[in-house]
N, C-alpha and C positions, 0 to 999 in steps of 0.2 A: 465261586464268587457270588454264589447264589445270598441277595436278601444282604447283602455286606454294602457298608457306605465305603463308594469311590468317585472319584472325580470322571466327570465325562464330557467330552466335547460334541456338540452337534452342530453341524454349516453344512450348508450348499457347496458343494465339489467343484468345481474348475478344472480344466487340465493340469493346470501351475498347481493347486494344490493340493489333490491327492498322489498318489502313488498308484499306480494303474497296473500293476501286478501285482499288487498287494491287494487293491480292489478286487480284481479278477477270481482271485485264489481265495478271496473268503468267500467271494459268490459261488465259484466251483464248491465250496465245503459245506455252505447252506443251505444252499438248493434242495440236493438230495432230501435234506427232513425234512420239507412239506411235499415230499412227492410219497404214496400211498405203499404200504408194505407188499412187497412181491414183483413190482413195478421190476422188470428187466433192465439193467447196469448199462445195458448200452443202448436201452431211449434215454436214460437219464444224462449218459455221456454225451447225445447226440445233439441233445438239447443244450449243454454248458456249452460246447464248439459253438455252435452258432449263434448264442445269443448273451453267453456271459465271458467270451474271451476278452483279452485288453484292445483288442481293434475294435470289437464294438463297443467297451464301454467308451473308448478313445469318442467314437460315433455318438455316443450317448449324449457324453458332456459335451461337445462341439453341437448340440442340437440345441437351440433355445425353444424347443417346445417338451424339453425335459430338464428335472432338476433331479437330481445327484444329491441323496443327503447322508451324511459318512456320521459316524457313532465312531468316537475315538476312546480310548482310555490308553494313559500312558503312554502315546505316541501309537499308539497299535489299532488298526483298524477292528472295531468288532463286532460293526453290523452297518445297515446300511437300508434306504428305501431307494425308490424313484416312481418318480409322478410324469406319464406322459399326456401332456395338453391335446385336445381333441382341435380339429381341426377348425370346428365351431367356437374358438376358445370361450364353451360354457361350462366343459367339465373336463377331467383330466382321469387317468386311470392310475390308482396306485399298483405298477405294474409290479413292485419288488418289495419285500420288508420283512429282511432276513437279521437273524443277529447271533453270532455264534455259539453253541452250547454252553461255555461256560461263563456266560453271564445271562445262560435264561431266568428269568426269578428276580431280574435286578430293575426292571420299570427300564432297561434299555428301549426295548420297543414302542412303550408308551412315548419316551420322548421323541423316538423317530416319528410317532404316528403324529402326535401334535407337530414338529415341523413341518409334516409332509403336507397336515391340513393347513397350518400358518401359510406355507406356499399356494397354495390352493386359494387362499381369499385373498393373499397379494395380488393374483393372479384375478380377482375376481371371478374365481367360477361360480359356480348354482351349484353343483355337486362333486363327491368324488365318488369312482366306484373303482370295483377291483373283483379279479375272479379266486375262487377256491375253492381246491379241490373239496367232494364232497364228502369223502372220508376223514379227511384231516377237522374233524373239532374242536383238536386244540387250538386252532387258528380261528375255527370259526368264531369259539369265545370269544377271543380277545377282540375278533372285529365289530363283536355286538356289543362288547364290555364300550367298545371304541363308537357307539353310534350308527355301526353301518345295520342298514337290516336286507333280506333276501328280496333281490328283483326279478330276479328270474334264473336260468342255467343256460351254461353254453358248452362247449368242447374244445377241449386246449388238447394241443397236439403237442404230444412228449415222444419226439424222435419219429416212429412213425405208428405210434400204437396212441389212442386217443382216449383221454380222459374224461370225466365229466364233473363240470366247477358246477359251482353258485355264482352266479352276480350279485351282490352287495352292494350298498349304496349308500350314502351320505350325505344329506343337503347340506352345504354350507350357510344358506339364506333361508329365511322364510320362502312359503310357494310364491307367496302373493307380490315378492320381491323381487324373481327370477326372471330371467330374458326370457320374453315373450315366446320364444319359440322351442322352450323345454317344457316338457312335464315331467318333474319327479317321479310319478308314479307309474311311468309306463319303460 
């Protein structure tokens, strides 16, 4: 489907309107590509149980401090973001923003990234950020192509063997606009 005009749907999830094993099972299938070559099959598996089965995204959408944004084509799920709000609600983490192989190449992700930031200013945050891993590039582009630039690094635990991201960032506002108690740049 690569670089082909097709029709595409992009919304906010609800329980009532996605399909929550369909959900699940494109996150189980996307996952895996932004995680680093060599990476052992069963942190990767360890990681989809706990954190991309249908109970938790059941948990996800039932959270109003996240939003669920589903990429449709044809009725078919085929990518998908989420933004979880900080507890400051001044920034939120784009914690997901997967889209299945065969529509890479097609600006699917772009429009997820634009909804996820349109939620993000409804939401009136100061920023988004998000972590990635530091070998994946190809993601890194698209997050810089997308605004975010490197704040720092952290360690994300896949299963029980530990990775090392980037943090990325995003202001949604100018500084001089932002709740008193963020700074961008730290």
């Amino acid at each position: 489907m690569r670089n082909g005009i097709f029709e595409l749907t992009v919304y906010i999830a609800t329980t009532d309107s996605v399909d929550i094993d369909e959900l699940a099972a494109v996150a189980a299938c996307t996952f895996p590509l932004a995680c680093p070559p060599g990476i052992a099959e069963e942190h990767v598996s360890s990681f989809i149980d706990a954190h991309l089965s249908p109970t938790r995204f059941v948990a996800y959408l039932s959270d109003p401090r996240h939003a669920v944004i589903i990429a449709r084509h044809d009725r078919r799920i085929i990518g998908y973001a989420m933004l979880i709000r900080d507890d400051s609600g001044h920034s939120a983490e784009l914690s997901k923003l997967y889209v299945v192989p065969d529509f890479h190449g097609t600006k699917t992700a772009t429009k997820l990234m634009d909804a996820a930031l349109a939620v993000g200013a409804d939401w009136d945050l100061d920023y988004v950020w998000l972590g990635v891993n530091q070998k994946n590039q190809r993601a890194q582009r698209f997050y810089t192509k997308s605004g975010f630039t490197i704040n720092g690094t952290r360690t994300f635990q896949l299963g029980t063997h530990l990775e090392d991201d980037y943090v990325m960032r995003r202001a949604l506002r100018p500084a001089a606009e932002c709740h008193a108690d963020v700074t961008l740049g730290s």
